[in-house]
N, C-alpha and C positions, 0 to 999 in steps of 0.2 A: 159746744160749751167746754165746761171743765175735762178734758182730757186723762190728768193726773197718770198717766202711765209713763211720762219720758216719748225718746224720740228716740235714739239714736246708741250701736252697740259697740262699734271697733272704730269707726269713721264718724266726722263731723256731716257726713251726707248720704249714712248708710238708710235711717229712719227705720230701723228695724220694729220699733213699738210700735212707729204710725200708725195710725187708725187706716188708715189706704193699705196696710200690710199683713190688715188682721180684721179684712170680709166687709169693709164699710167702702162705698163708693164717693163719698164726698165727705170731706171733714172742714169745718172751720172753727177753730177757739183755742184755746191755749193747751199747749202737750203737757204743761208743769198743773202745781198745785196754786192756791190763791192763799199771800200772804201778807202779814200787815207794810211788809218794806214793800209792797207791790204801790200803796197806797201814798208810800214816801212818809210816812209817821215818823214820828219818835220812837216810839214803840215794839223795837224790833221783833220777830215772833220766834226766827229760826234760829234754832240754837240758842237761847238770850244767852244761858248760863253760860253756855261756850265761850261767846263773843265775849261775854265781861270777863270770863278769866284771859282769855286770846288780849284784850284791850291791858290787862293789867300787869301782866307780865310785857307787855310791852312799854309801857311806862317807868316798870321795874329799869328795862333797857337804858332808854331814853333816860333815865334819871343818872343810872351808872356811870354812861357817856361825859356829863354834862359831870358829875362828880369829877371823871379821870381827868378831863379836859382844866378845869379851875383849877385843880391840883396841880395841872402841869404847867400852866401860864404864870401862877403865882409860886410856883417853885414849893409848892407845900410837900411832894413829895416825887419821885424818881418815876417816871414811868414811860416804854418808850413808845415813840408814834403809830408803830405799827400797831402796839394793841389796842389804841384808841381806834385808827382806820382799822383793822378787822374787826372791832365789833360794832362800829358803826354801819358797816356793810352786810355783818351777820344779821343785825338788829333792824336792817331797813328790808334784808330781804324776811328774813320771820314775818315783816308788819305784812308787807306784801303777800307772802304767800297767805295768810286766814283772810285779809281783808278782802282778795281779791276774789273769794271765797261768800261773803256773806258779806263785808263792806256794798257790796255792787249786786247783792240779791236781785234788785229791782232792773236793771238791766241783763242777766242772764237767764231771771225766770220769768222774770211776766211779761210774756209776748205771747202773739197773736200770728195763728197760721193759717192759712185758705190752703188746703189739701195738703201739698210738700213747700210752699212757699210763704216766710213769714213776711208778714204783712206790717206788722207793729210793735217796735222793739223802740223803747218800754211801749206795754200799750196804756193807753189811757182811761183808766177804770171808770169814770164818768158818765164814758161812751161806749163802753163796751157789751155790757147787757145789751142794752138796745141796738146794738150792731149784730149781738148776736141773735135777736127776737126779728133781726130785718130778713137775716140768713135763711133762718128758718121759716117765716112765712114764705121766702123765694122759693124755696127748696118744694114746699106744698104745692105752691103752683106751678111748678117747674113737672112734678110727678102725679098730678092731681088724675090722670086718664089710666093709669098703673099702681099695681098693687106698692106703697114703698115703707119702709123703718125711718121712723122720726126717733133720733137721741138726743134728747132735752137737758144738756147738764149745769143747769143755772150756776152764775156765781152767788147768787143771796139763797141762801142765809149764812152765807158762811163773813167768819171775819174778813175783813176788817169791816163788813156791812153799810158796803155804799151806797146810799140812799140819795136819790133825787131830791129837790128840795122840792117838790110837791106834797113828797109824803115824809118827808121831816115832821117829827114835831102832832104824825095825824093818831099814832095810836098812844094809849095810857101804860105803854110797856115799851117804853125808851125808844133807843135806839133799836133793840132786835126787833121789835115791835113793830116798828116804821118800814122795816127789813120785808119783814113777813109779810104788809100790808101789802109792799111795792109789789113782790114776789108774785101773791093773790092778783093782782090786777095785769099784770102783766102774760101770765097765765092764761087768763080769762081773756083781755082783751086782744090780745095778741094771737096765740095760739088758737084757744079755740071756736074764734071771731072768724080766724081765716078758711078752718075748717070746716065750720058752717057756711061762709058764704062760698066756699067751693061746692056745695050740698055733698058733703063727705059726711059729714056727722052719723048716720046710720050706715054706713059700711067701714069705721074706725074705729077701731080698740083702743081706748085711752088709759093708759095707766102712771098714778101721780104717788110717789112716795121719795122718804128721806133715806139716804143711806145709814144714819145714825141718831140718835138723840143730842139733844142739845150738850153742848159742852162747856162746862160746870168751869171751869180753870179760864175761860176767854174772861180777859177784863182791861179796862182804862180805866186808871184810875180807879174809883170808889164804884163805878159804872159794871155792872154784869154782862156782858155782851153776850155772852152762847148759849141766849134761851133758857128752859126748862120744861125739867122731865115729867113734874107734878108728881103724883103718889110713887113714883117710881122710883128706886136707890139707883144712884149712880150717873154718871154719863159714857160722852164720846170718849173712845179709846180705851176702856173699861171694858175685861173681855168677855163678862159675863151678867153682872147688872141687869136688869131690864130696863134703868134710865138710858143706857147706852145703846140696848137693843130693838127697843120695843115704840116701834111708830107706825102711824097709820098706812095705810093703802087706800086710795079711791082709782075706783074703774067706774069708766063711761063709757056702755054701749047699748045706746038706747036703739032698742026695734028688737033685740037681743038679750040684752041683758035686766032683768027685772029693777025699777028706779026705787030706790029707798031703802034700798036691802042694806041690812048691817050683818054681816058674818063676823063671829067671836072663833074664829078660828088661825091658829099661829102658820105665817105663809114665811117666805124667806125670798127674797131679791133674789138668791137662786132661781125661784121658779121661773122667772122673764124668758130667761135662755127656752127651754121646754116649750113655754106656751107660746113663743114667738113661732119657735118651729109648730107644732101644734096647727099654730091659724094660718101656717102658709103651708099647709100640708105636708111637709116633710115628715123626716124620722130623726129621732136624736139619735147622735153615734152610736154604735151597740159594741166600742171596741173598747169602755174605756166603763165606769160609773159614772153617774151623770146624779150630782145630790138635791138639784131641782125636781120640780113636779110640776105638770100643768098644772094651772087653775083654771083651766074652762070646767072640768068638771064641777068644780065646787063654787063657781060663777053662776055655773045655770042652776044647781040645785039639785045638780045627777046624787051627788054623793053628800054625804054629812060633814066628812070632816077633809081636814087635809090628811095629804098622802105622806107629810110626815111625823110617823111616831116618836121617832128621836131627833133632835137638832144637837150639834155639836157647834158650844160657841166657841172661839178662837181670840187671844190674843196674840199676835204674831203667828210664829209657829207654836205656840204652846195653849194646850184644853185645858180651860179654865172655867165649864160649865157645862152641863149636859142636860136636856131640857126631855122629859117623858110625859108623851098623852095617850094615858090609862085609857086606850078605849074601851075598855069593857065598862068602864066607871065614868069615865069626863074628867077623872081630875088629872089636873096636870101636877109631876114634878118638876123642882129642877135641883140639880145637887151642883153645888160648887167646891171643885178639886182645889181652885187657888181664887184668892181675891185680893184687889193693890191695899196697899196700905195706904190710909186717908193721911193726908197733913193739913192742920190738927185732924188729930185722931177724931173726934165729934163731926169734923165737920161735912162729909160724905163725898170727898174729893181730893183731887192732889197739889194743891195750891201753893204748897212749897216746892215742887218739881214742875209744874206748870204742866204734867201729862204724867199718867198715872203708867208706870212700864210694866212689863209683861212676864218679867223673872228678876230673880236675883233677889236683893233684898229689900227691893222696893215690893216685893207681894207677901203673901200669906200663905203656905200650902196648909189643907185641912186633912186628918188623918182621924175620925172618917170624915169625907166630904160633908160642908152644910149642906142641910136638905132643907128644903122649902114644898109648901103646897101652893102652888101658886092659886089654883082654885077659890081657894078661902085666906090666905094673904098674900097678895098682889104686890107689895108694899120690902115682901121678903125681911119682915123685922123680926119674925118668931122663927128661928132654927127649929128643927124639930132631932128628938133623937129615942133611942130605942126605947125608952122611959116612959118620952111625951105620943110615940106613934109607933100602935101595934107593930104595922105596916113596915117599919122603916131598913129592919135587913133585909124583908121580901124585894122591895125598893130598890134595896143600894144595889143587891147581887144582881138584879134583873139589868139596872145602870151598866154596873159593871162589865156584863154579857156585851150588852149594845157597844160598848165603846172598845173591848176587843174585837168583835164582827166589825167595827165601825174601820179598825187601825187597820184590818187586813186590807183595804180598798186605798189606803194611802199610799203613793211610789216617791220614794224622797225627790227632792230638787235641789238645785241649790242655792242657797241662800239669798234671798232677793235684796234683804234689807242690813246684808255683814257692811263694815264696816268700811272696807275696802269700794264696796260701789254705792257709800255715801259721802263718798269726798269727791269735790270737784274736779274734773278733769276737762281741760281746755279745749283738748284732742275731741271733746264728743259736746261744744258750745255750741246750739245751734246761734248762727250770726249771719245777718243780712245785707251786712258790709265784711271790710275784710277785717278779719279778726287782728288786736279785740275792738276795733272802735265796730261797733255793735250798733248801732242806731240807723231805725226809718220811719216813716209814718204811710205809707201808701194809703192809708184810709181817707186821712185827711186828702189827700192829692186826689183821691179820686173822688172825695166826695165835689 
């Protein structure tokens, strides 16, 4: 499935990210992220604000040109040729270098890989779930006599939310709605259809969750496309929220794991790492921190709570929230160091920036942190302060402790998301012809 990590570090064929280069034995789906130009809309998603000032200043050009030019044929004023041909070669290579950038999204990012070999450039979003549900049932059968890791990284629910037309139109919640339904059935029929008729079902550990909450800022038109969080503030890309954090977990392992069970207890996509190792008897590294935790314990019912007391949320590199459960007591805090600033302010999201960012003065810092009890408001709409909650410097200072204990365990890196390896670079395009004509379909041919 969704890959999202890149490919590639120095060379167009190094594939340093590759999933082959980092403990997986078969990979097939896309290395990039899934975007509305992947779908061919109108609707561009990356960058919009960039691309419209990138398109306008280039008009600005274009319009200059077309001024020097009339001026010079109709003698209206003195100007010589050279300045007209330099900046129409200045102005055609500026168009060229952004466009070729985000103009051509849909052919540099959305393609389709079977291990180190792309297979479908553009690939064809229509067909591609279900290319990727064919992989993955192969994959089962292929390892069904051996222990093996299944990584499930659907494109739905994400935008641009391609929906079949089976389930167009089947739920009362639009389009994302249709999204979720397809998702559901595809799940169930697909995946755990095959695993049942391989009679795997009681020796499989199945674990089904979202990396984020729905995201409040996706829209066409008057249309809401990114879900929702319900009682919960905030969304996707919001470092601290619970609309941005806070989504379910279902595990299935029946013979093993008790059926109907609800555990009210805060886990973390961290712990996958742990429990994976865990059920295939290994040891997690002991060279390094490791901020996951098994959940078998608290699967079977050994333990009460999770193993962890503090959670540290993140936006980018910057702690924007720090989450404590009071076990002596069950309540939970959470204090927020910084929060985005909403546009409009009311309206619980970033709808003027189309993604709520991580510093600067697009956020809030709080001095002292909000504190919330999430215990008794879930919802995070009553700050509390030394006034309203005996508690609340026993609280902060206790917070505070955790997140210098917490800082000792971090070794800086470097910057993953600077500035410099978010611009395009030719040298590292993955392409299946010779670059740039970029285009193949092997899917099709071999289907």
């Amino acid at each position: 499935g969704k890959w999202h990590m890149g490919v590639n570090c120095k060379s167009r064929r190094d594939h340093c990210h590759h999933p082959l280069n980092h403990g997986f034995d078969y990979f097939y789906g896309m290395p990039f992220t899934l975007l509305n130009e992947c779908q061919g809309t109108d609707d561009p998603e990356l960058a919009k604000s960039l691309q419209d000032t990138y398109w306008l200043y280039t008009q600005m050009i274009i319009l200059a040109v077309l001024t020097l030019l009339i001026g010079k044929l109709a003698n209206l004023f003195s100007v010589k040729w050279k300045i007209i041909i330099c900046l129409v070669i200045c102005g055609f290579l500026y168009f060229i270098s952004w466009f070729s950038s985000y103009g051509l999204t849909k052919y540099w990012n959305c393609i389709l890989m079977r291990n180190h070999d792309i297979t479908e450039q553009p690939m064809n979003l229509e067909k591609t779930t279900s290319n990727m549900l064919k992989e993955a049932v192969s994959f089962i059968q292929r390892n069904k006599h051996r222990p093996f890791l299944l990584f499930v990284s659907l494109l739905h629910v994400h935008t641009p939310l391609i929906t079949t037309k089976k389930f167009q139109g089947k739920s009362r919640h639009g389009l994302y709605g249709d999204n979720v339904e397809e998702m559901d059935w595809m799940v169930g029929k697909w995946l755990l259809d095959a695993i049942d008729k391989e009679d795997l079902k009681n020796t499989t550990f199945i674990y089904f969750a979202s990396d984020h909450g729905g995201s409040l800022e996706a829209h066409r038109g008057n249309a809401q496309l990114g879900g929702w969080n319900g009682i919960y503030k905030g969304g996707k890309g919001m470092g601290g929220w619970e609309g941005g954090i806070r989504v379910p977990g279902i595990v299935s392992w029946p013979g093993v794991l008790p059926a109907g069970t609800v555990i009210n207890e805060l886990t973390s996509l961290m712990d996958i790492f742990p429990t994976v190792v865990h059920l295939a008897g290994g040891v997690v590294p002991q060279d390094r921190v490791i901020d996951g935790r098994t959940l078998l314990p608290l699967l079977r019912g050994t333990v009460r709570h999770s193993g962890h007391e503090f959670m540290f949320h993140y936006c980018g590199v910057f702690l924007h929230a720090v989450r404590w459960h009071q076990k002596d007591s069950g309540t939970v805090w959470k204090a927020h160091y910084a929060t985005p600033v909403f546009q409009p302010e009311a309206s619980g999201a970033c709808f003027g920036r189309g993604i709520c960012p991580c510093f600067g003065d697009g956020v809030t810092h709080h001095h002292p942190p909000l504190l919330f009890d999430l215990s008794k408001d879930p919802s995070e709409a009553n700050p509390l302060s030394a006034d309203t909650e005996p508690l609340f410097n026993r609280v902060m200072r206790r917070i505070g402790e955790a997140v210098q204990e917490h800082r000792k365990t971090l070794t800086p890196v470097p910057q993953q998301l600077s500035p410099y390896n978010n611009i395009w670079k030719p040298w590292l395009q993955p392409c299946c012809g010779t670059f740039p004509f970029c285009w193949c379909d092997e899917e099709t041919n071999k289907a």
